[in-house]
C-alpha positions as CSV (number, residue, x, y, z in Angstrom):
1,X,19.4,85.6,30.2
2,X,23.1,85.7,30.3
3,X,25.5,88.6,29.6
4,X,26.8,89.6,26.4
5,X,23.6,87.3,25.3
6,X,25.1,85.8,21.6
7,X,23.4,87.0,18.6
8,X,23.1,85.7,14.8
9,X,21.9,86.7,11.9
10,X,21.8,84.6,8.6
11,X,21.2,85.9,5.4
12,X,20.0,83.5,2.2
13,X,20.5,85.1,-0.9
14,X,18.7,82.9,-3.6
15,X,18.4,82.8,-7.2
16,X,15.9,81.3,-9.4
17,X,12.3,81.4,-9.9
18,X,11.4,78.2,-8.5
19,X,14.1,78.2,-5.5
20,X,12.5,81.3,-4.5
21,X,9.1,80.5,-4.8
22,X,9.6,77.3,-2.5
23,X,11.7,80.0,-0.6
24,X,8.8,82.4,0.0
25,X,6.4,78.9,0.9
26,X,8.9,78.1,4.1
27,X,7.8,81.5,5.2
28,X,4.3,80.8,4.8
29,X,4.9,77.4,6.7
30,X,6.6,79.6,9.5
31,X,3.8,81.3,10.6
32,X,2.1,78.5,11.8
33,X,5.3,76.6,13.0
34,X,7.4,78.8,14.8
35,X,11.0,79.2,14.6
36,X,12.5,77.6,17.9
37,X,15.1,75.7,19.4
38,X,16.8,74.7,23.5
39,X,18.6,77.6,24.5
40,X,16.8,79.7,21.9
41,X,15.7,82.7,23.4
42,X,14.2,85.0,20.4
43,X,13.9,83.6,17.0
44,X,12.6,85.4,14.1
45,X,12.5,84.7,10.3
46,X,12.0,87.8,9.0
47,X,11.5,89.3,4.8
48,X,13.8,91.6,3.4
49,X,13.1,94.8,1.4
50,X,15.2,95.9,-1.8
51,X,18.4,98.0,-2.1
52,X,20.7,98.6,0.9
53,X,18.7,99.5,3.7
54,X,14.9,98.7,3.7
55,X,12.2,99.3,0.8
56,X,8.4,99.2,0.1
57,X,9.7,96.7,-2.7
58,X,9.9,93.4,-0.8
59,X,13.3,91.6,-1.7
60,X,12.5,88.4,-3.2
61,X,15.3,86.8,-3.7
62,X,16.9,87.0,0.5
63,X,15.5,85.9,3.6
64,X,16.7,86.3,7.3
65,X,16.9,84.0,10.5
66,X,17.7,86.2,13.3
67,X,18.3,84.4,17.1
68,X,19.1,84.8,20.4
69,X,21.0,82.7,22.7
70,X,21.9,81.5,25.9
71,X,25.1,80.2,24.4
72,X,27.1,79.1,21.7
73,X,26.6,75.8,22.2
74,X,22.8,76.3,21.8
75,X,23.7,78.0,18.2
76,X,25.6,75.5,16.8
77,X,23.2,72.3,17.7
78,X,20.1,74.4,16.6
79,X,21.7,75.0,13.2
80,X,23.4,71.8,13.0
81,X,19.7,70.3,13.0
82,X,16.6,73.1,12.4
83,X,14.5,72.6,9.3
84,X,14.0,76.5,8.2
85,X,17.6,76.9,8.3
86,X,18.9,73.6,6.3
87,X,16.1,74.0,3.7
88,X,16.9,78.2,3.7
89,X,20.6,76.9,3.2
90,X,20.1,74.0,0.8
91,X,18.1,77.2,-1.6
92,X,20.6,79.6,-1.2
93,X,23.8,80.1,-3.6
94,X,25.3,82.6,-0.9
95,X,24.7,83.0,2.9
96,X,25.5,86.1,4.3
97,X,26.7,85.0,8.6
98,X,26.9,87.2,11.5
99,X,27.8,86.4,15.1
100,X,27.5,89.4,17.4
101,X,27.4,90.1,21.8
102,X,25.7,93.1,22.5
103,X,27.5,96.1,23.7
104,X,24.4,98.2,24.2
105,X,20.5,98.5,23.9
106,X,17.5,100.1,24.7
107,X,13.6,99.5,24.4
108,X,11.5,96.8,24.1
109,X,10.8,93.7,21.3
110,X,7.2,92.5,21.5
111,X,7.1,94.2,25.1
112,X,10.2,92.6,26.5
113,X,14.2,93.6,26.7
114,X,16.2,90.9,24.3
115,X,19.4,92.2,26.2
116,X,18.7,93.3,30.0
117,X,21.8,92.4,31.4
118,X,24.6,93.8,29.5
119,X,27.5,95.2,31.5
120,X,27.3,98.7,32.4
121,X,31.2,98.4,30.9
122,X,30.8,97.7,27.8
123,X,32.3,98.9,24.8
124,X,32.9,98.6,21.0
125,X,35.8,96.9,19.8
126,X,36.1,96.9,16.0
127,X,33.5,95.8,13.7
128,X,30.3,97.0,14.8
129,X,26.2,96.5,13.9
130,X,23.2,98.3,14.4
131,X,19.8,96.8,15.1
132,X,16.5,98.4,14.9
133,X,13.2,97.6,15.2
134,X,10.1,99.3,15.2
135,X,6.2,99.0,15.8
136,X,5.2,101.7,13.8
137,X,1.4,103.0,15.1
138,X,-0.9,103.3,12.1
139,X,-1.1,106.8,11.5
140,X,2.3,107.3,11.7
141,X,3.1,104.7,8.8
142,X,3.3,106.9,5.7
143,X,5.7,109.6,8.1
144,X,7.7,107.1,8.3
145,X,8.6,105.4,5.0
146,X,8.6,108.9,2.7
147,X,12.0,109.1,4.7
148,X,13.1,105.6,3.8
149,X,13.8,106.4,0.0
150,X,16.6,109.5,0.8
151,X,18.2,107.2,3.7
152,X,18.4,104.3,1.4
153,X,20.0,106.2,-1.4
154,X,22.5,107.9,1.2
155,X,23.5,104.5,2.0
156,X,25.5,104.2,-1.4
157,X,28.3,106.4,-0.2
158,X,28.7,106.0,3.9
159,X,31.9,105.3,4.8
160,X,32.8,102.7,7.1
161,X,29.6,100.7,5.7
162,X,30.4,96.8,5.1
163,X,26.9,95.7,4.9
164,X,23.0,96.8,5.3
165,X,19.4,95.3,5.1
166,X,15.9,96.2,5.8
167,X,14.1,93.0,7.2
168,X,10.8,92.9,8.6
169,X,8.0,90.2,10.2
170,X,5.1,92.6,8.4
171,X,6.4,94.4,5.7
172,X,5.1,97.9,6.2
173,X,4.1,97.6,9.8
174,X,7.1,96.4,11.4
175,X,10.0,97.6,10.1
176,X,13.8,96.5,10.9
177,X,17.1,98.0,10.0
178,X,20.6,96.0,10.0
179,X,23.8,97.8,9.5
180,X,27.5,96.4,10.0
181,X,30.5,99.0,10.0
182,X,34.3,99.1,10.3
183,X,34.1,101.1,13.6
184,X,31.3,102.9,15.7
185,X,32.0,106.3,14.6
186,X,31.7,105.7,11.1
187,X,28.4,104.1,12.3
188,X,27.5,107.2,14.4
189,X,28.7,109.5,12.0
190,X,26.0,108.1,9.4
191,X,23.4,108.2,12.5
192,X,23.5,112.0,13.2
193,X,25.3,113.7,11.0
194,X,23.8,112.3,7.5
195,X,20.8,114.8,6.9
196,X,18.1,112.4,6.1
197,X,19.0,110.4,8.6
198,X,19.3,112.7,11.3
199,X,16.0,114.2,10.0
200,X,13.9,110.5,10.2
201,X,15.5,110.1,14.1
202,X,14.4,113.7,15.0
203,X,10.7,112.8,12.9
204,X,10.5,109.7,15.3
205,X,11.4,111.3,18.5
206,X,9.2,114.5,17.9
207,X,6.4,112.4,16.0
208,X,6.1,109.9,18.3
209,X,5.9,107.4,15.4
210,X,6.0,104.1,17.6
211,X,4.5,101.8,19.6
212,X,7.4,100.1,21.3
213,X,11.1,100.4,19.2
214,X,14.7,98.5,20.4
215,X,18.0,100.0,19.6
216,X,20.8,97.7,19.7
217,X,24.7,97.9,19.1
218,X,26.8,94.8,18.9
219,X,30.6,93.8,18.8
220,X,30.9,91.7,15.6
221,X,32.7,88.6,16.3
222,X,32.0,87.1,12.9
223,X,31.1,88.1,9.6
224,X,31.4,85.9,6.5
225,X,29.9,88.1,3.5
């Protein structure tokens, strides 16, 4: 993998009964043909969950292609020609488009590092977004989302917050966060000093709540919302 390894993230926001009901099919169709390109290194279409962060109410009408590449190059020819993402784009009446290097990470995604080799230099430089994922372990599943309701709702008001979005390969089992922010310490500042925030980190850490989790902080270099 190469440093600074490029990372996108497309949203589909679609309306429409039918649009999303051939919408939520693709999905289906993905599970058995997996998202993949050359130069792809991690490609995930992933379900979204209601209101600003994440939700046990699964968001219907949005879907989410996240990827990981070797290059920019890769990006643009696998989204010049893929199938999920011109039938996801031909659905949609707005896409939400991130573009991101990683400026820091920790933990694992299906046992591996996404982002081993970042610079030991690195550092935020305007726009930032969090990434997190999370195999929650079964007993641990209900500790977990009676915190998501008082994080979502805290969401309303953070300052510094441009966008946010729960995704998730299995809905309850798996969860992912996605933030963007004008600057990393309004993005810290939500992180650890926001009480039910702070509280679900410290429940996590103390509870031991996952199997394997990834933390990830990325320079935005585009965002067309």
């Amino acid at each position: 993998m190469t440093e600074n390894t490029l990372t996108t993230v497309n949203f589909y926001q679609i309306d429409g009964l039918w649009r999303r009901f051939l919408a939520f099919s693709l999905m289906g169709i993905s599970k058995f043909h997996k998202v993949k390109g050359d130069g792809m290194l991690v490609g995930k279409l992933l379900g979204t969950g209601a209101g600003l962060g994440f939700s046990r109410n699964p968001n219907w009408g949005q879907y989410a292609l996240l990827g990981v590449w070797e290059n920019e190059n890769a990006a643009k020819s696998f989204f010049e020609s893929n199938f999920f993402h011109r039938q996801f784009q031909k659905l949609s009446h707005k896409q939400v488009v991130l573009e991101m290097d990683p400026f820091q990470s920790r933990g694992i995604w299906d046992g591996k590092n996404p982002y081993p080799t970042i610079p030991v230099n690195a550092e935020s430089e305007g726009p930032v977004a969090i990434l997190t994922r999370a195999k929650l372990k079964f007993r641990n599943i209900p500790s977990f989302w009676k915190h998501v309701d008082p994080v979502n709702e805290s969401l309303k008001n953070a300052k510094g917050r441009l966008f946010s979005a729960g995704m998730g390969e299995w809905h309850f089992s798996h969860p992912i966060t996605f933030s963007v922010w004008d600057n990393i310490e309004h993005a810290k500042d939500f992180a650890y000093t926001q009480r039910f925030h702070a509280e679900a980190i410290k429940g996590a850490r103390e509870g031991g709540w996952f199997k394997e989790d990834l933390f990830v902080r990325f320079n935005v270099k585009r965002f067309e919302n």
